[in-house]
N, C-alpha and C positions, 0 to 999 in steps of 0.2 A: 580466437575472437577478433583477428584482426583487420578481416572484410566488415567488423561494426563501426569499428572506431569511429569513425568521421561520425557516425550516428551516436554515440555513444558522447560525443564531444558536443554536439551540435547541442543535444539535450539538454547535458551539463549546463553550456549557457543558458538555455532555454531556462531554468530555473535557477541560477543565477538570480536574471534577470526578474524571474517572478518573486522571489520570496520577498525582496522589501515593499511589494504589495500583496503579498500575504500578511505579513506582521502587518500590516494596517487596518487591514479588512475585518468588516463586521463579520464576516466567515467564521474567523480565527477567533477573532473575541479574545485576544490576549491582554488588557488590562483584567475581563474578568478570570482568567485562565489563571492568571497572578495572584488573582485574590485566592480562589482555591477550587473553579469550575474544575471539573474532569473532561477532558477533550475524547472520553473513549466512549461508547455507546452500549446500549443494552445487549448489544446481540453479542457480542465480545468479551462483554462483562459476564455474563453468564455462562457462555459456552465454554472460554478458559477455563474460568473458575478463578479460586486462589494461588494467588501469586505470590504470599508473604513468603521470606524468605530465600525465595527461587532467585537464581540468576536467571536471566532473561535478555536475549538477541534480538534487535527491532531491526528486520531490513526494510530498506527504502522509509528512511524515519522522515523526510523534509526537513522541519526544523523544531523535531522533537517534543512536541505537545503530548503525543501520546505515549513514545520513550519515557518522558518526565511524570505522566499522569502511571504508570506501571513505577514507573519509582515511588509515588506517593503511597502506592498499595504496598510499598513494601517489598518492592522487586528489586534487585539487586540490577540495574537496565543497561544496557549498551545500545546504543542510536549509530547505524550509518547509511552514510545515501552520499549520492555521486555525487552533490551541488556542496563546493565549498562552502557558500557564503550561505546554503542551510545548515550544515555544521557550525560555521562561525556565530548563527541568531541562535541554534539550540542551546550552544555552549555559553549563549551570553544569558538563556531564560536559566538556564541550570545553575549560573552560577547568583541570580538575581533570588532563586527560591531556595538555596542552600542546602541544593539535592549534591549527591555522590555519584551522579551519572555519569558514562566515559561516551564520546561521541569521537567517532571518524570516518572523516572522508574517506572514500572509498566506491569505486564501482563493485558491486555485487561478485562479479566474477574475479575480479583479484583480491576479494577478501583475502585470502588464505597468506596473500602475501604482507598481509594490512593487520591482521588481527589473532591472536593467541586463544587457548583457550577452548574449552567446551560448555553449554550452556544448558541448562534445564526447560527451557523453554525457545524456540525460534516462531518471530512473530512479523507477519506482515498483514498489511491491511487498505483495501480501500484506493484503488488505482497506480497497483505498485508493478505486477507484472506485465502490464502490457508496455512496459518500457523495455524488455529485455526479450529477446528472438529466442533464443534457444532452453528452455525448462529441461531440457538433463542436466546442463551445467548449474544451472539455479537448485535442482534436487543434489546435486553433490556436494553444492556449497551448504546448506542445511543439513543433510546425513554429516557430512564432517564437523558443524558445529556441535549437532548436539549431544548429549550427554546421552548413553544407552539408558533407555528409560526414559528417555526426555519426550517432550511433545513440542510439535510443530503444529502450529493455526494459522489459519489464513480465512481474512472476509474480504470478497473483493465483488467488483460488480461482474456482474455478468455478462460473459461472451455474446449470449443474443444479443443485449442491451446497445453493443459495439457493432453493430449488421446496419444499423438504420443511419438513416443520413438525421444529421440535427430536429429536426423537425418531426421525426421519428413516424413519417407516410412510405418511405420506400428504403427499400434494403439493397445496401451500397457498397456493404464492404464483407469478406468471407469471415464465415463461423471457424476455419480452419486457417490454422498458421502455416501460411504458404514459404515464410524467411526473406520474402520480401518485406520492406514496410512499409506499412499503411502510411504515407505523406500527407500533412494536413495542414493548412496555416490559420493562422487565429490573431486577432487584435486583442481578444480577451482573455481573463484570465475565469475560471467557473468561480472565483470569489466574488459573488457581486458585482459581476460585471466589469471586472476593474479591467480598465484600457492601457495598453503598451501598445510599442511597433508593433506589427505583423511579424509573427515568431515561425518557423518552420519546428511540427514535430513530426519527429519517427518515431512510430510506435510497431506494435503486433497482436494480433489477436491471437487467442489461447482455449479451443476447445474444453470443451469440462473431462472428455480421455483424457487428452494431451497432458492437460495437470494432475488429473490421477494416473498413467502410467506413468509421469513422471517422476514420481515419489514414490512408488509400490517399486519402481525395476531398481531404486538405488535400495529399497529391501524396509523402506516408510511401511508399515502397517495401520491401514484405513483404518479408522475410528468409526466416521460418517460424514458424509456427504449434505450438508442443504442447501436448502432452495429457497429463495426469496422475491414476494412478486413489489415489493417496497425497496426502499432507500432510504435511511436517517438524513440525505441529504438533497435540496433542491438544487441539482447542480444540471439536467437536463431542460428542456424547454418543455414547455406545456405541463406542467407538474403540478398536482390538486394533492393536500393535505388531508390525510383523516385524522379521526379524535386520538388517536393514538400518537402525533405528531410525525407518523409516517408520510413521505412522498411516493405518487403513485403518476407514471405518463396517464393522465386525463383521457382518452380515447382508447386506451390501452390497459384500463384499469385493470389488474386481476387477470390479464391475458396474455403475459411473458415475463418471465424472471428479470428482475433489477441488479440481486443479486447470491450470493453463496458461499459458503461456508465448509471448508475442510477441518480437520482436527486429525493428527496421522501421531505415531509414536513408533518412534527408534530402541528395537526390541534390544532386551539384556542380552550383554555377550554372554 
């Protein structure tokens, strides 16, 4: 991985620098998160299922809202993501709500050097992989965590969703991960518009194959697959609410996926 690094660094700061405006942001809503909001959403909440009990792995946690809300159900959690200083906010809510959560830093691919252990559940969510180039390495890092019999979920937005330029009239960027990365700079942050410098990110796009062969060849057994033409989140431009408090691109209503949803399980030896 080491033609990423400089990418893999750059990010890091990148979020760094975002998370002490995240913890501020009406986004996060972390006074009410404190009291006792759950940071997770329906489609997750239901599709997992029950968590009591289970240990449970959160890759790419930020700064652990959702780690810490799977604790509250009774999960036994562990939170890690590349950004120190979202490690350092998680570890400071975890210890402010007097959960048993373990949080660490860590890039994705040197888990195995960072972290012990096998887990009942491995869980990512919500703009986590299009940070990482390569999905066999990401599939080998979750076949090696979990426990035989365990399950892997992922809710993440959708590959089309990442085609269209901001404004979401013309298609800019490929549906297929070339390994080059997508370069893009931003003054904002999708919380509310919250303004910093002009941040450089690298990211990648990820096929809906590319992520299923890449957890069926490390020997993942599909559960299912879905599809989503919403997002629990207004984080795009031109975004129109329904009664259901879903967001939907306006122009685009009902006429490309936002987002979707895997569930795979790591068969008994």
């Amino acid at each position: 991985m080491n033609n990423y690094e400089k990418y893999f660094e750059n990010n890091r700061q990148l979020w760094n620098k975002r998370t002490p405006l995240h913890r501020q942001s009406d986004f996060y809503n972390v006074p009410a998160f404190l009291e006792s909001r759950t940071s997770l959403n329906k489609i997750e909440l239901e599709e997992l299922g029950d968590v009591s009990g289970k240990s449970l792995l959160h890759l790419q946690c930020h700064f652990g809202q959702d780690t810490l809300s799977w604790a509250r159900l009774g999960a036994k959690a562990t939170g890690i993501d590349l950004s120190d200083a979202s490690i350092e906010e998680a570890s400071r809510l975890n210890q402010q709500l007097g959960l048993d959560v373990t949080f660490v830093q860590s890039n994705v691919y040197d888990l195995k050097e960072n972290l012990q252990g096998q887990f009942d559940v491995v869980f990512t969510s919500y703009g986590t992989i299009g940070w990482l180039p390569d999905l066999e390495k990401w599939a080998e890092i979750i076949h090696h965590f979990l426990k035989p019999g365990g399950t892997f979920y992922i809710v993440e937005f959708h590959p089309v969703a990442w085609m269209f330029d901001d404004d979401f009239q013309h298609i800019v960027y490929p549906y297929h991960n070339t390994f080059e990365p997508i370069v893009t700079e931003t003054e904002q942050s999708y919380t509310d518009g919250s303004n910093h410098e002009k941040l450089k990110e690298y990211g990648w796009n990820h096929g809906l194959g590319e992520v299923i062969s890449s957890l069926t060849t490390k020997g993942l057994r599909l559960e299912f697959l879905h599809e989503f033409p919403y997002s629990p989140y207004n984080i795009f431009r031109h975004m129109v609410q329904d009664e259901n408090g879903y967001w939907r691109i306006r122009h685009l209503e009902n006429k490309i996926p936002l987002l979707y949803s895997i569930k795979a399980t790591k068969p008994q030896e």
